[in-house]
mmCIF file as Biopython writes it, N, C-alpha, C and O atoms, coordinates in Angstrom:
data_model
#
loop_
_atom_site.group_PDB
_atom_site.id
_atom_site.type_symbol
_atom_site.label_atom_id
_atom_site.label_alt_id
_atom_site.label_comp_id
_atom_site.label_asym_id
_atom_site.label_entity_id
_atom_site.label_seq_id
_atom_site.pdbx_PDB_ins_code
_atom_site.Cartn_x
_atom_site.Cartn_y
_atom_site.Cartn_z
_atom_site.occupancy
_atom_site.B_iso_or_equiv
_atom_site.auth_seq_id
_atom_site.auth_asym_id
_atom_site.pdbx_PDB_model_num
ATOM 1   N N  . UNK A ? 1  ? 33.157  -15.030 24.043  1.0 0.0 1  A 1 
ATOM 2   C CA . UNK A ? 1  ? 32.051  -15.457 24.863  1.0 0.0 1  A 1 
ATOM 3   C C  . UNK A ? 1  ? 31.131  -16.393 24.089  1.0 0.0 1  A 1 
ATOM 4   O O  . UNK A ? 1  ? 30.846  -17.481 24.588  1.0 0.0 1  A 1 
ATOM 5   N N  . UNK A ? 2  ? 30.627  -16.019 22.846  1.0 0.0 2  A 1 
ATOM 6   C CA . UNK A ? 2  ? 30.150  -16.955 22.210  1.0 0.0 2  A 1 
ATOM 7   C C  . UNK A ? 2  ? 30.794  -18.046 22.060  1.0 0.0 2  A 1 
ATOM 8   O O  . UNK A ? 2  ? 30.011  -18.988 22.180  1.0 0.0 2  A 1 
ATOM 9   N N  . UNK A ? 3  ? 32.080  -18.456 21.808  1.0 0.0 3  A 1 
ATOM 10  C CA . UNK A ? 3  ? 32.799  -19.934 21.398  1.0 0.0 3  A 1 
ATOM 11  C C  . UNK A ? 3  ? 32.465  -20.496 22.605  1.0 0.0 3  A 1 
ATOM 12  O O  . UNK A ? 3  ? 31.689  -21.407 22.316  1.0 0.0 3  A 1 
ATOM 13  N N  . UNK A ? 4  ? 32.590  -20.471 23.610  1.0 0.0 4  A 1 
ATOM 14  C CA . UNK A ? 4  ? 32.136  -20.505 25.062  1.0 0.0 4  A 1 
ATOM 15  C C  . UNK A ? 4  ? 31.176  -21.269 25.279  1.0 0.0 4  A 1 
ATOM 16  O O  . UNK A ? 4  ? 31.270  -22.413 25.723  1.0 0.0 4  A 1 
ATOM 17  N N  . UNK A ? 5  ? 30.092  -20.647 24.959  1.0 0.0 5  A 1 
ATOM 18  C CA . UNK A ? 5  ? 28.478  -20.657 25.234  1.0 0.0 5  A 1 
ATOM 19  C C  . UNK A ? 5  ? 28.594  -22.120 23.599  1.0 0.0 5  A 1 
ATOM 20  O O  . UNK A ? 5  ? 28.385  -23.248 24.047  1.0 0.0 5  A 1 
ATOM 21  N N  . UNK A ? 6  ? 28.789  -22.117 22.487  1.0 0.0 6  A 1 
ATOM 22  C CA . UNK A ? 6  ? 28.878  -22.976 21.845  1.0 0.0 6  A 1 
ATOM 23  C C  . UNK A ? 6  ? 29.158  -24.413 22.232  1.0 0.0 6  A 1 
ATOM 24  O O  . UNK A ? 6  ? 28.438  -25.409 22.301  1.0 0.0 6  A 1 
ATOM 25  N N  . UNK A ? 7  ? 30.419  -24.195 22.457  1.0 0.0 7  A 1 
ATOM 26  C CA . UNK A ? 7  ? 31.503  -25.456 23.148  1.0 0.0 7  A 1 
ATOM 27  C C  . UNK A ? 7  ? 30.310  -25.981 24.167  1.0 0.0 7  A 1 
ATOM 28  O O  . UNK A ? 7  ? 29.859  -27.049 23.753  1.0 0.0 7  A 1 
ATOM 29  N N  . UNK A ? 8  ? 29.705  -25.552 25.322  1.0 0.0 8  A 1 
ATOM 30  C CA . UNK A ? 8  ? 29.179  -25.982 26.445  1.0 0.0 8  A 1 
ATOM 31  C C  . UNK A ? 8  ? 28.053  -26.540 26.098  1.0 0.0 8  A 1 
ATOM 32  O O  . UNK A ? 8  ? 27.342  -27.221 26.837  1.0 0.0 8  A 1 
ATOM 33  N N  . UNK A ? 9  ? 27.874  -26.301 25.088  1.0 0.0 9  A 1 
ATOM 34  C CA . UNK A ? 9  ? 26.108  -26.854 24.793  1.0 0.0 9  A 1 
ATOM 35  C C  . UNK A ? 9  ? 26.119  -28.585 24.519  1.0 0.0 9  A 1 
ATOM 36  O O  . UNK A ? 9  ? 27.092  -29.157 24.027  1.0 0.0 9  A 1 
ATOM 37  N N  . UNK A ? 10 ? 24.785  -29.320 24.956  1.0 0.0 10 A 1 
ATOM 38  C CA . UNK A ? 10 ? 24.772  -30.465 24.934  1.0 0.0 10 A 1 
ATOM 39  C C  . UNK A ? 10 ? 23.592  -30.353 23.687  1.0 0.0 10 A 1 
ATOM 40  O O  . UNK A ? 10 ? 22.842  -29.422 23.398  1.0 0.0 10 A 1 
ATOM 41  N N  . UNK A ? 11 ? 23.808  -32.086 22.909  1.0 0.0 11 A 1 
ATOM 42  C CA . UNK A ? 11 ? 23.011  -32.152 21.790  1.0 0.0 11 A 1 
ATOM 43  C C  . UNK A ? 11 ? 21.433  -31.503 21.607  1.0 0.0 11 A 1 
ATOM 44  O O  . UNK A ? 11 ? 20.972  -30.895 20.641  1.0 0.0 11 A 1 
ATOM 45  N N  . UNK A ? 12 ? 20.810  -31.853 22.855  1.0 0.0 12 A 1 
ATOM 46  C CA . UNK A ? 12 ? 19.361  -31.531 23.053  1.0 0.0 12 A 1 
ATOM 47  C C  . UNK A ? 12 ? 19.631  -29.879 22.845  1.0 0.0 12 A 1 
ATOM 48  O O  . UNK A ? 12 ? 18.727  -29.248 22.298  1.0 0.0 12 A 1 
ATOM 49  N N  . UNK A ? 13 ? 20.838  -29.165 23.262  1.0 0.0 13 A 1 
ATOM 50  C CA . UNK A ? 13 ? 20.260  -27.477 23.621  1.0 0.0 13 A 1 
ATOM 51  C C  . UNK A ? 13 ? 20.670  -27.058 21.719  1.0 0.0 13 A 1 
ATOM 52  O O  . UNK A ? 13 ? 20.272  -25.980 21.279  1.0 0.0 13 A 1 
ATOM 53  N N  . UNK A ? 14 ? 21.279  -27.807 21.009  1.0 0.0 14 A 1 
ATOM 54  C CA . UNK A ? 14 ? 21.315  -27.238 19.418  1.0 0.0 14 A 1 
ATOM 55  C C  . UNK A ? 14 ? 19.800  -27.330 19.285  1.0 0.0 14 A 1 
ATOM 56  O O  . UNK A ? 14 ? 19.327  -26.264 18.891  1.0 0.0 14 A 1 
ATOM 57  N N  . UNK A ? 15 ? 18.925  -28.259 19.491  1.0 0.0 15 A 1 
ATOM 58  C CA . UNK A ? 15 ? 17.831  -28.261 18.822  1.0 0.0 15 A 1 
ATOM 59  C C  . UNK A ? 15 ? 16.974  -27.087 19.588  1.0 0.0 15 A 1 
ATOM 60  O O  . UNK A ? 15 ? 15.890  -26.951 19.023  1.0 0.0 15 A 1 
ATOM 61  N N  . UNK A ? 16 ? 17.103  -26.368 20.493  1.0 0.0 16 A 1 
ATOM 62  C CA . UNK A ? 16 ? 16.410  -25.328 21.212  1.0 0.0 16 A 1 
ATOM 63  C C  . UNK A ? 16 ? 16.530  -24.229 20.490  1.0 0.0 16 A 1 
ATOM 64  O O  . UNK A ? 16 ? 15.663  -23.470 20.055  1.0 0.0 16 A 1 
ATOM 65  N N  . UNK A ? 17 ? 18.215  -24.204 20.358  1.0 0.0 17 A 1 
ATOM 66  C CA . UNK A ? 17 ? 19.194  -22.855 20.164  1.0 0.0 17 A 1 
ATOM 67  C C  . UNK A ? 17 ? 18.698  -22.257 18.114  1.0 0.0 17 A 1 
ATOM 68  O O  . UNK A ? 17 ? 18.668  -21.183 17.514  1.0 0.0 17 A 1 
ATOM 69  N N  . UNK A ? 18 ? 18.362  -23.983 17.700  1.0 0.0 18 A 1 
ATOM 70  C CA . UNK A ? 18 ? 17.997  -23.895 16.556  1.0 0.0 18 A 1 
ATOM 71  C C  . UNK A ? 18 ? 16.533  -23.101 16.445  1.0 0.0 18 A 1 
ATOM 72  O O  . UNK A ? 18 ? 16.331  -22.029 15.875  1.0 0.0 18 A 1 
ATOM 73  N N  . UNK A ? 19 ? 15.754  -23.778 17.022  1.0 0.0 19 A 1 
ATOM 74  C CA . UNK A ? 19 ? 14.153  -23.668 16.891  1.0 0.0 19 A 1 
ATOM 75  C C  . UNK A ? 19 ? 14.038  -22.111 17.326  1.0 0.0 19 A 1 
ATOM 76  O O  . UNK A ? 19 ? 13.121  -21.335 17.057  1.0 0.0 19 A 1 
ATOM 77  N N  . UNK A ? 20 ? 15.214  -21.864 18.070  1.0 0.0 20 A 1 
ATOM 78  C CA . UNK A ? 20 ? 14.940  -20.478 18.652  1.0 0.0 20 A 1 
ATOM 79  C C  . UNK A ? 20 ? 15.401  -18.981 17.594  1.0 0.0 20 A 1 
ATOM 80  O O  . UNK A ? 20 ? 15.112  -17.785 17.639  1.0 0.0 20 A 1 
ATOM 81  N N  . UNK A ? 21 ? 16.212  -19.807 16.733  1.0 0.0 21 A 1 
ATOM 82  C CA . UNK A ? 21 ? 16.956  -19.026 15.721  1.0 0.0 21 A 1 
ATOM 83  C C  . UNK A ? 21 ? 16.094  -18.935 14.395  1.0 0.0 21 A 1 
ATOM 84  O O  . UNK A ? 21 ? 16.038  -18.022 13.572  1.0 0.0 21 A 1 
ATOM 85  N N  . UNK A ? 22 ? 15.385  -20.255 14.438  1.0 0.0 22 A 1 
ATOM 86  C CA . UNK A ? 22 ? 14.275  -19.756 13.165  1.0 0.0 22 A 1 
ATOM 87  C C  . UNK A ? 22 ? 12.969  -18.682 13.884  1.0 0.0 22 A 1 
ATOM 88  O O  . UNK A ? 22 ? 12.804  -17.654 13.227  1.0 0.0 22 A 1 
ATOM 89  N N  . UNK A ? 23 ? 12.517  -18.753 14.503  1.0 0.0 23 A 1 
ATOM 90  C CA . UNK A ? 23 ? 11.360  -18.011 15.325  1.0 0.0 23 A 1 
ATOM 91  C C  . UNK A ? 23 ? 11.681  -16.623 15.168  1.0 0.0 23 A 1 
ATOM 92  O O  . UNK A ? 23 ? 11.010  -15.730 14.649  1.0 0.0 23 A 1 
ATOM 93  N N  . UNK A ? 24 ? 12.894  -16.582 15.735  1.0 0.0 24 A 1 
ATOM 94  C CA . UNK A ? 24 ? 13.532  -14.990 15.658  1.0 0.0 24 A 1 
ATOM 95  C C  . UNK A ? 24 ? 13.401  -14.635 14.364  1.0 0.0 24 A 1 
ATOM 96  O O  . UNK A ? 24 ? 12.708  -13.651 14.107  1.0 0.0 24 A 1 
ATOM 97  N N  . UNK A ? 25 ? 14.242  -15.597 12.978  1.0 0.0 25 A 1 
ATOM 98  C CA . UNK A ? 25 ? 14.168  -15.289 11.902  1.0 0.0 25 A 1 
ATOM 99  C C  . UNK A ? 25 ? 13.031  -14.798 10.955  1.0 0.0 25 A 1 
ATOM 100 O O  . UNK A ? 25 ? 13.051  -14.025 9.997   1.0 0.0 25 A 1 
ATOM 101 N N  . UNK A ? 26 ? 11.666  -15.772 11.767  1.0 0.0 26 A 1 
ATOM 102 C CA . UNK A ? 26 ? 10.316  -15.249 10.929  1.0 0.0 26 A 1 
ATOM 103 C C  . UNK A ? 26 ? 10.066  -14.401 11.184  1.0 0.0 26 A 1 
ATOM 104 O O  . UNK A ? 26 ? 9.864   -13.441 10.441  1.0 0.0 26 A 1 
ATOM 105 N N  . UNK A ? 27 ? 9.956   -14.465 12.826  1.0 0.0 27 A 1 
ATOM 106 C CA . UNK A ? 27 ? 9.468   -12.624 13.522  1.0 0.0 27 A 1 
ATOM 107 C C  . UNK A ? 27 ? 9.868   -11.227 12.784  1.0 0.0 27 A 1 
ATOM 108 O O  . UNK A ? 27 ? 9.086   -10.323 12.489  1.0 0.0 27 A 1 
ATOM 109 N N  . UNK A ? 28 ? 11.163  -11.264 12.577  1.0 0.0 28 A 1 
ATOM 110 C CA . UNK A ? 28 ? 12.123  -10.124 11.953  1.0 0.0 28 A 1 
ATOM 111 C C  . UNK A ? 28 ? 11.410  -10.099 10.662  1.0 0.0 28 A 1 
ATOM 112 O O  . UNK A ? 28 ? 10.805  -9.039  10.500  1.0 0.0 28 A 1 
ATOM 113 N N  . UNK A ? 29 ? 11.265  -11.169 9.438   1.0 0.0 29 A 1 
ATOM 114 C CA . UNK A ? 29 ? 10.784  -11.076 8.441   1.0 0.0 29 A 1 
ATOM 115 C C  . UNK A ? 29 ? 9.361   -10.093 8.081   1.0 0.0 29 A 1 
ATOM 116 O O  . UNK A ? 29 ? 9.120   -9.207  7.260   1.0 0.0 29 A 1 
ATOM 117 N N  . UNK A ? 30 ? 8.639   -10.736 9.103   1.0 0.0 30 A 1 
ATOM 118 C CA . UNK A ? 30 ? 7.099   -10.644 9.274   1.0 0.0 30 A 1 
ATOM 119 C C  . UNK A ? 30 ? 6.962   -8.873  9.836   1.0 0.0 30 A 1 
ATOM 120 O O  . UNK A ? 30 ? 6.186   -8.049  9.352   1.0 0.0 30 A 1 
ATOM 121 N N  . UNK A ? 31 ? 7.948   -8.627  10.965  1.0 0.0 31 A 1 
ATOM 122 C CA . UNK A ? 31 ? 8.076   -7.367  11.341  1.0 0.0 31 A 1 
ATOM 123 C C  . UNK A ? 31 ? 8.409   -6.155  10.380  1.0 0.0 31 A 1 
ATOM 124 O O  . UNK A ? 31 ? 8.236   -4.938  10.452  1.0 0.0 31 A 1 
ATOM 125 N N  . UNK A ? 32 ? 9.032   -7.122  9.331   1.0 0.0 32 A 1 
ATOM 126 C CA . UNK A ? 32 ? 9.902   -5.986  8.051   1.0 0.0 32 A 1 
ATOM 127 C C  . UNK A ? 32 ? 8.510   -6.069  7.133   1.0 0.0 32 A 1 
ATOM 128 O O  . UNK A ? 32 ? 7.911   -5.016  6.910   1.0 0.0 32 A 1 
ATOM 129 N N  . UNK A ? 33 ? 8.037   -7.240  6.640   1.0 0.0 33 A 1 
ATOM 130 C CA . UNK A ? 33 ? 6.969   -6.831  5.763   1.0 0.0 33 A 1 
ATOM 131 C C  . UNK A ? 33 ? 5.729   -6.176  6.260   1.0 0.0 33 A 1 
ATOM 132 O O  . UNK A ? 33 ? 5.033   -5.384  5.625   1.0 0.0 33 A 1 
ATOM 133 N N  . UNK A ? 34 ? 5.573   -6.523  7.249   1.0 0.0 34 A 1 
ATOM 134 C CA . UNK A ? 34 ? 4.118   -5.658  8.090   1.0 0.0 34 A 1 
ATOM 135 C C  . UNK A ? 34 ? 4.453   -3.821  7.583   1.0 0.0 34 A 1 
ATOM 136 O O  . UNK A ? 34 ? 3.781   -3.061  6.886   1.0 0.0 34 A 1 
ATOM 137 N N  . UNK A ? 35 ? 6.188   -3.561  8.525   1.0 0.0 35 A 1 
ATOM 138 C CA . UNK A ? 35 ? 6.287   -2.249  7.950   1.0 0.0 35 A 1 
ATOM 139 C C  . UNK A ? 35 ? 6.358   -1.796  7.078   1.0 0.0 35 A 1 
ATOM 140 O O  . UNK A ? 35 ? 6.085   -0.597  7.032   1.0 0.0 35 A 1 
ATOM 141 N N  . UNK A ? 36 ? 6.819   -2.588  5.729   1.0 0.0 36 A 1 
ATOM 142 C CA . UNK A ? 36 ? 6.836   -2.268  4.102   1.0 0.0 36 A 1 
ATOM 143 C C  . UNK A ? 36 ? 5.320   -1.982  3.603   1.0 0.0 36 A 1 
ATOM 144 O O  . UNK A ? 36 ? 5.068   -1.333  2.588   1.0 0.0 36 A 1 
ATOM 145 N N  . UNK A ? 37 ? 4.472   -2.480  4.348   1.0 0.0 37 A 1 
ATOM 146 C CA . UNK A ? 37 ? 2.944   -2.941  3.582   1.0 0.0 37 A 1 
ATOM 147 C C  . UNK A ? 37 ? 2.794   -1.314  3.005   1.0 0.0 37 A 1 
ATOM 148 O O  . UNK A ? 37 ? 3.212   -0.281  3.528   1.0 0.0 37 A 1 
ATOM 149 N N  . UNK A ? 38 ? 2.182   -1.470  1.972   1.0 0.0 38 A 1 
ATOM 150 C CA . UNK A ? 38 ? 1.795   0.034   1.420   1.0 0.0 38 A 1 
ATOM 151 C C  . UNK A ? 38 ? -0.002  0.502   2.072   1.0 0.0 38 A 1 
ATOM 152 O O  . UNK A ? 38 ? -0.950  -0.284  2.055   1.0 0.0 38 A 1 
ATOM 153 N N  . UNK A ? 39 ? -0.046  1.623   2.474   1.0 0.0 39 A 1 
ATOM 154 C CA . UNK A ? 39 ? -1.053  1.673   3.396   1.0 0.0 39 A 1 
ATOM 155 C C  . UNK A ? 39 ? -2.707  1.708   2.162   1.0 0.0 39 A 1 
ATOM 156 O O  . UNK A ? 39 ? -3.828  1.911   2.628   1.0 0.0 39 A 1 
ATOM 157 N N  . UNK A ? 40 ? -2.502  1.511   0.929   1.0 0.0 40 A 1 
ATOM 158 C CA . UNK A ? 40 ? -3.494  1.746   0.366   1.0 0.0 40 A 1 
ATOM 159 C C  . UNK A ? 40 ? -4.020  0.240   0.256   1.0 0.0 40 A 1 
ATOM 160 O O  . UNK A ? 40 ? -5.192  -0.125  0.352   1.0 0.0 40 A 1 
ATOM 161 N N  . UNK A ? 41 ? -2.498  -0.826  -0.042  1.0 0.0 41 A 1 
ATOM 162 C CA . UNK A ? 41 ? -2.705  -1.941  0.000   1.0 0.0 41 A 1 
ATOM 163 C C  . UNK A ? 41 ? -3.718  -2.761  1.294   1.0 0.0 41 A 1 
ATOM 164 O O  . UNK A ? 41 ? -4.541  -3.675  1.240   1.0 0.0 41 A 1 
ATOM 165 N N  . UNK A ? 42 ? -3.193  -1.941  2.384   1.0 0.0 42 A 1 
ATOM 166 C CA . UNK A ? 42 ? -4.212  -2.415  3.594   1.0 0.0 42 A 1 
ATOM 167 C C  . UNK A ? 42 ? -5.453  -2.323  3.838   1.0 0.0 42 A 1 
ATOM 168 O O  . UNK A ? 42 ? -6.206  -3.142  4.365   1.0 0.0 42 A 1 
ATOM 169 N N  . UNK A ? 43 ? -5.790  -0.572  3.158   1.0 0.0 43 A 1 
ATOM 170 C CA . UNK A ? 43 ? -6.692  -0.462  2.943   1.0 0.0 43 A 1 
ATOM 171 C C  . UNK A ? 43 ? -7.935  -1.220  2.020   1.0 0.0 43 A 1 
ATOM 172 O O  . UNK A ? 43 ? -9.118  -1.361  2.332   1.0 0.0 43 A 1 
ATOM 173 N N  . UNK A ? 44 ? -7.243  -1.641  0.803   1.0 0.0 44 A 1 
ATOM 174 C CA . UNK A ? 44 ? -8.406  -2.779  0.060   1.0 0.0 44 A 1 
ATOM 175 C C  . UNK A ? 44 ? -8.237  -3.915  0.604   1.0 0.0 44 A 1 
ATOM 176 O O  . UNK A ? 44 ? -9.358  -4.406  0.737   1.0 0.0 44 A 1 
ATOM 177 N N  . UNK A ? 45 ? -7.343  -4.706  1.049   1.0 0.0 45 A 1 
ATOM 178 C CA . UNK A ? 45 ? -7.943  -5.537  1.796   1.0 0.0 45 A 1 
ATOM 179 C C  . UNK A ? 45 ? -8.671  -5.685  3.019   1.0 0.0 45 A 1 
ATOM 180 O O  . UNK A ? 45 ? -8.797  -6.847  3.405   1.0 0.0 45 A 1 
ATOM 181 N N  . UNK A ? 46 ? -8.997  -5.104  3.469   1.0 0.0 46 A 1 
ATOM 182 C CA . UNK A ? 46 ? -9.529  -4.743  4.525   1.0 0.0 46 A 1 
ATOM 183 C C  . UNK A ? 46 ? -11.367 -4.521  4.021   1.0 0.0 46 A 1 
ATOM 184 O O  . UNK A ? 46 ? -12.330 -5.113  4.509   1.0 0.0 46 A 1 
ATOM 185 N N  . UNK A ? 47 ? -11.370 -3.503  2.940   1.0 0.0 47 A 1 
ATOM 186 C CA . UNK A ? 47 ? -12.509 -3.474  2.400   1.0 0.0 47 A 1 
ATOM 187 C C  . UNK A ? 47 ? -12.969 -4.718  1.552   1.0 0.0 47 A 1 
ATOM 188 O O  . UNK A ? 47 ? -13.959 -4.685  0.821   1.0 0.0 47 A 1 
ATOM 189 N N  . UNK A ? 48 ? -12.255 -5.687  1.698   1.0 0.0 48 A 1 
ATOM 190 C CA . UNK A ? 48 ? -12.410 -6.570  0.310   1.0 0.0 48 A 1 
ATOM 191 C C  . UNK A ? 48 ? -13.855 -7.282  0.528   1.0 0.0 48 A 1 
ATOM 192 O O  . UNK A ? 48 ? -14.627 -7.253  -0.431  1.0 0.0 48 A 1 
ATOM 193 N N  . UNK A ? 49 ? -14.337 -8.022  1.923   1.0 0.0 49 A 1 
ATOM 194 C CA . UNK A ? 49 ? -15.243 -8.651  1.701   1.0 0.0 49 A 1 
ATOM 195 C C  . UNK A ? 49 ? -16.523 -7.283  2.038   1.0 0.0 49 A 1 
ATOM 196 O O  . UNK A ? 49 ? -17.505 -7.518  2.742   1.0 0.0 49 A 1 
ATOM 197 N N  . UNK A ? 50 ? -16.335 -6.250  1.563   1.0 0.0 50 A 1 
ATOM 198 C CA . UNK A ? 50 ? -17.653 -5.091  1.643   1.0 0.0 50 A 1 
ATOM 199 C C  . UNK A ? 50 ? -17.502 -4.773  0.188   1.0 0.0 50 A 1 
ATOM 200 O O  . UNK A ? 50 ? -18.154 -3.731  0.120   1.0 0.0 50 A 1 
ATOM 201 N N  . UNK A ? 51 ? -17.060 -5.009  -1.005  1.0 0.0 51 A 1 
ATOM 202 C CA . UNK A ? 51 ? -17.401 -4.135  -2.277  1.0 0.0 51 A 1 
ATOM 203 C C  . UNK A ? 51 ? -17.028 -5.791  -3.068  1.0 0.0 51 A 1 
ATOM 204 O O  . UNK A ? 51 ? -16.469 -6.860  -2.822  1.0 0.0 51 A 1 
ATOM 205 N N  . UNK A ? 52 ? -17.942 -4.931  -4.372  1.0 0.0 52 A 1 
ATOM 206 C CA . UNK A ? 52 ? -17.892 -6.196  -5.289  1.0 0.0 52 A 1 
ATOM 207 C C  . UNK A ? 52 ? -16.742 -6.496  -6.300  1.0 0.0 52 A 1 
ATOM 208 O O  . UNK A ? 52 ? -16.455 -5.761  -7.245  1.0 0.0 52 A 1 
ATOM 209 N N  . UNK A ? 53 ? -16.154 -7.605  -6.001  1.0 0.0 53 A 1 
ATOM 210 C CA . UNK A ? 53 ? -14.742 -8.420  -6.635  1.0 0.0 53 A 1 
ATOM 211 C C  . UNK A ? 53 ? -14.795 -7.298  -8.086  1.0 0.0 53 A 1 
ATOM 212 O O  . UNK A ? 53 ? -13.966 -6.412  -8.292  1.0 0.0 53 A 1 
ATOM 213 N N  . UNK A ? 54 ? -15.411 -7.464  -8.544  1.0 0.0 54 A 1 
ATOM 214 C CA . UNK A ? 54 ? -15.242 -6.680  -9.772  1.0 0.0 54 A 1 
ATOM 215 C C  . UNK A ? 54 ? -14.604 -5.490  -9.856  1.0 0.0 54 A 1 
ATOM 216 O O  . UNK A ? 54 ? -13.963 -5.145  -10.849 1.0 0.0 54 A 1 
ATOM 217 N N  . UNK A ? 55 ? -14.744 -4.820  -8.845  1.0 0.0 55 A 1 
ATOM 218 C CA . UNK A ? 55 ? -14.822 -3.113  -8.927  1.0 0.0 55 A 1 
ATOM 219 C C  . UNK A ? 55 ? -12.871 -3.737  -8.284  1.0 0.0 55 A 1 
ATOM 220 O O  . UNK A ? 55 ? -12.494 -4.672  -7.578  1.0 0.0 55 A 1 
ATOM 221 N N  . UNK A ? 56 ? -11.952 -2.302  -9.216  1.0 0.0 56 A 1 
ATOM 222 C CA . UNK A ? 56 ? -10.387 -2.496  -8.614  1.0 0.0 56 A 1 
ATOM 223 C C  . UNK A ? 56 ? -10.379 -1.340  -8.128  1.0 0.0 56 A 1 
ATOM 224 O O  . UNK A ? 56 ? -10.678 -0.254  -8.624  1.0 0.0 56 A 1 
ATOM 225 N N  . UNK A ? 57 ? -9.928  -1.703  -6.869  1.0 0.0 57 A 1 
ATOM 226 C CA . UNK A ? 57 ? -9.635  -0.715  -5.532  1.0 0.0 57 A 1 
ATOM 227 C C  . UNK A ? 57 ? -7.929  -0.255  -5.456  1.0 0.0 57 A 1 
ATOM 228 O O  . UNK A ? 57 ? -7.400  0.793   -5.086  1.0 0.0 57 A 1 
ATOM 229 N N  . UNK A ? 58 ? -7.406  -1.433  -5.938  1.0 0.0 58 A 1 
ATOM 230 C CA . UNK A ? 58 ? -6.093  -1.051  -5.204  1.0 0.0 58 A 1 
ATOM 231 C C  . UNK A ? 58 ? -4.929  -1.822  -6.522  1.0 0.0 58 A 1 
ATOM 232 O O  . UNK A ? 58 ? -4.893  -3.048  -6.632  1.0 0.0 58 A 1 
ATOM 233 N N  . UNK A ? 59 ? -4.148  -1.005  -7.328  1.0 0.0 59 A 1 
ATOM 234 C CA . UNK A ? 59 ? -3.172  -1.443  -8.070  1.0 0.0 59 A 1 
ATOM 235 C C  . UNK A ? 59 ? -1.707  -1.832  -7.612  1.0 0.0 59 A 1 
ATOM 236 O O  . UNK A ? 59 ? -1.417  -0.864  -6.909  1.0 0.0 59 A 1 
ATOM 237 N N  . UNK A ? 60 ? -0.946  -2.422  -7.602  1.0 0.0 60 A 1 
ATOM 238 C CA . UNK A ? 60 ? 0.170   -3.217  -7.598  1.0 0.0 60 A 1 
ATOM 239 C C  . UNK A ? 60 ? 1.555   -2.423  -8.128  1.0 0.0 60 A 1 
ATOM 240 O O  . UNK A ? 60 ? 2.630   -3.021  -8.174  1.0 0.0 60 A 1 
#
């Protein structure tokens, strides 16, 4: 079904099929690091512009 759907496509629909394949690709990325984030990490940034740069909230 896919060779199919390949074969039929005209020049203009690669550049759709493309643009549509990176979008997906960031989304997924962005979806995986959002869920990796470590929740303490969120937490200092979040506090960052309320306490002073100096003081370390959150280690690496």
């Amino acid at each position: 079904m896919f060779k199919q759907f390949i074969h039929n496509i005209n020049g203009d629909q690669v550049y759709l099929i493309t643009s549509l394949g990176i979008f997906m690709l960031f989304f997924i990325v962005v979806t995986v690091m959002l869920i990796r984030i470590r929740k303490n990490y969120t937490d200092y940034m979040s506090d960052m512009p309320l306490h002073d740069s100096k003081q370390k909230y959150f280690e690496l």
